[in-house]
C-alpha positions, 0 to 999 in steps of 0.5 A: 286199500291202494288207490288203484284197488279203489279206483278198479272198485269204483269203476266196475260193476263187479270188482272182486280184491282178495277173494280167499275161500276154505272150508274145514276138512277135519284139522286140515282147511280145503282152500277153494279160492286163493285170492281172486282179483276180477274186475267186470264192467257193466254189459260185459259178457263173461264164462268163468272156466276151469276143472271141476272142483277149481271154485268156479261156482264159488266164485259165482256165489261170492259175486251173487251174495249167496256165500257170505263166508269169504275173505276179501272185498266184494263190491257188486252193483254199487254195494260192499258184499261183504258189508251187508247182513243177511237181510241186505244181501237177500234184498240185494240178491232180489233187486240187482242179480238174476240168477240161472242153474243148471237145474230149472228149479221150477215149481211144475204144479204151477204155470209159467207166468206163476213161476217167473212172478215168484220173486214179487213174494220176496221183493221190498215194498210189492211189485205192482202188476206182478202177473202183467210183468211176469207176461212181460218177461216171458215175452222176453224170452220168447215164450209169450204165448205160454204162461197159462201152461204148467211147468211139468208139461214143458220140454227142457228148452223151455223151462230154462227159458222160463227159469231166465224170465224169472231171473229177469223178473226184477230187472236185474242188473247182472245175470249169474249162471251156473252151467245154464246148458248143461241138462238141455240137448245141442239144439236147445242150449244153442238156443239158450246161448243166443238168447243170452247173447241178444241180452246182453248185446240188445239190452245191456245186461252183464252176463257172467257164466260158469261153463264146462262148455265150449260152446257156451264160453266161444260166446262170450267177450271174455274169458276167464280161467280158474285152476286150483282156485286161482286166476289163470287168465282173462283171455278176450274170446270173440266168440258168435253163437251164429258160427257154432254148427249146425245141430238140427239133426240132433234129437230134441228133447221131447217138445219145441222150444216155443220158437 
């Protein structure tokens, strides 16, 4: 590795050199990442955008060590990715990234505080307290009245809300999110968008989101464009979720955001 490389790796909290992808298409391979440089530093805020289909999510998956599939180096929060076995990156995706999708995934026979503390079953050595830090994260997000709620009685605003509680329920260094807006109505994502802002600025958390969504990418610091699995640019976008209109006419989505 050059020293430059090296030195990027060692200063940066996400630091991507070489990031190739394909996937077998009969005797042909599909190439979805083409070789990936990206360095992120720690409280960064950042939207990954590009057309369907460019290896945004990918490329998110690499970082979060949900795809351990790839060629190139891929170092987050101090460790090797692509060093780790299987038992490692699960360790490593429990501990030091949170994760947020467009889908809830939320267990809707369940209550709130149930859902968010579901990370303690899987986490090294126990949580102590799991149910008190599961409150703690829901406080988080402004949902600290509704724990003993079940999930299937929520509107969509609020289990996202409750899904980034539990994304933050081991107090996670990153925040990887996968088009966290795109199943919730205007008034609710803005919402959603200035609760990742307030994180990321109040409380120092990375926040690296893939968006097909305006809205959401005028929010970041910086912004980052992938086309045909490549790096189009690393614009910087001074972005406010205070200057996005004004959508309280719009229609909600069958419930209040527990505001």
């Amino acid at each position: 590795m050059k020293g430059n490389e090296r030195l990027a790796m060692s200063g940066s909290q996400i630091s991507l050199r070489g990031i190739k992808k394909s996937y077998p298409s009969g005797k042909l391979e599909t190439h979805v990442l083409r070789g990936i440089d990206l360095d992120i530093d720690a409280g960064d805020a950042v939207a990954i955008v590009g057309p369907s289909g460019s290896g945004k999510s990918t490329l998110l998956n690499i970082m979060g060590g949900l795809d351990s599939q790839y060629t190139g180096k891929a170092h987050v929060a101090g460790q090797d990715l692509d060093q780790l076995n299987d038992r490692q990156l699960s360790l490593f995706r429990n501990q030091k990234v949170g994760f947020v999708f467009q889908q809830f995934n939320l267990l809707e026979h369940l209550s709130c505080q149930e859902n968010v503390a579901i990370p303690a079953v899987f986490a090294a050595g126990g949580v102590a307290d799991p149910q008190g830090r599961a409150h703690a994260a829901l406080e988080r997000v402004g949902l600290g009245d509704m724990g003993p709620k079940l999930a299937a009685n929520l509107s969509g605003g609020q289990k996202q809300r409750v899904a980034i509680a539990r994304a933050l329920f081991c107090q996670p260094e990153i925040l990887l999110c996968d088009e966290p807006t795109g199943n919730l109505d205007s008034r609710s994502g803005r919402q959603i968008i200035e609760l990742f802002t307030e994180l990321n600025r109040n409380e120092g958390v990375t926040l690296v989101t893939v968006t097909h969504e305006t809205r959401v990418s005028e929010a970041a610091s910086r912004v980052v464009s992938i086309e045909d699995g490549l790096l189009q640019s690393g614009a910087v976008a001074h972005g406010d979720p205070d200057d996005a209109p004004d959508d309280d006419d719009d229609d909600d989505d069958g419930g209040d955001d527990g505001q």
